[in-house]
N, C-alpha and C positions, 0 to 999 in steps of 0.2 A: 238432458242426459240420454243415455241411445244404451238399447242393453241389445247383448248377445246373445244369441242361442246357440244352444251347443250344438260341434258338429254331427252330422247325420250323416250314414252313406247314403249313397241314392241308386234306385235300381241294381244299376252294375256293379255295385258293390264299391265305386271309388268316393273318397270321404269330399263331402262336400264343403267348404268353407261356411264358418260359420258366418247367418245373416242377422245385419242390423234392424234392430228395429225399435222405435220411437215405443215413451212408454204410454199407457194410455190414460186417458183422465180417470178412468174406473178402477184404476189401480187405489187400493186404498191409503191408511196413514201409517198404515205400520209398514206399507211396499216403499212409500216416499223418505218414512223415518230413516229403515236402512239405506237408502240412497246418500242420504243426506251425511250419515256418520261413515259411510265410506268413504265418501269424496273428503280429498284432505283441503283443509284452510289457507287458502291462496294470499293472503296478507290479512293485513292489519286494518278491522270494522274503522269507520270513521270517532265512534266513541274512542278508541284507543289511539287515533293520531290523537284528538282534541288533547285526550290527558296527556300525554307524551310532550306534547307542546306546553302545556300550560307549566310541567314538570321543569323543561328545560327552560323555559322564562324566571319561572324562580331561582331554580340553580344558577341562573346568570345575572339576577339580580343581587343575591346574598355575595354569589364572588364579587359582582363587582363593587359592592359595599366592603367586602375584606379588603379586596387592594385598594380601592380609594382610602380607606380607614387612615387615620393619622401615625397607627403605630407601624405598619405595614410602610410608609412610607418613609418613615425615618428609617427603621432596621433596614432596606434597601439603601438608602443615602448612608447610613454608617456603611453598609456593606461597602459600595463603592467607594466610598473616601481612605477606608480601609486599605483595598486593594492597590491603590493608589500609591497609597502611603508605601505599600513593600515594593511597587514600583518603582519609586521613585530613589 
């Protein structure tokens, strides 16, 4: 991270842009700690894919155990033969 100094006039009195500069390692843990809770969280730590994933495996397991389930299948087959029937 690169911090700014604020601008300064110079001599002649015109404002000079402010200069970059690199922070140093002597900076201590309370200079780094604000660093750190300023910069906003750019995604999602690898702990949070893992669970996300694991999340969505289960969720796709329990559906696919409801619609494969036997009763799931029938009320669909009623449904269709149903439909059918006013079709016809």
């Amino acid at each position: 991270m690169t911090v700014e100094q604020p601008s300064t006039p110079d001599p002649d009195g015109d404002v000079v842009a402010p200069t970059v500069v690199a922070p140093t390692p002597r900076q201590g843990p309370a200079a780094r700690w604000r660093r750190v809770r300023a910069e906003p969280e750019a995604g999602m730590s690898t702990a949070e894919y893992a669970v996300g994933t694991v999340a969505a495996c289960a969720f796709a397991a329990v559906l696919y155990q409801v619609v494969t389930g036997g009763s799931i299948v029938s009320a669909l087959g009623d449904l269709v033969e149903s439909a059918l029937a006013v079709l016809s």
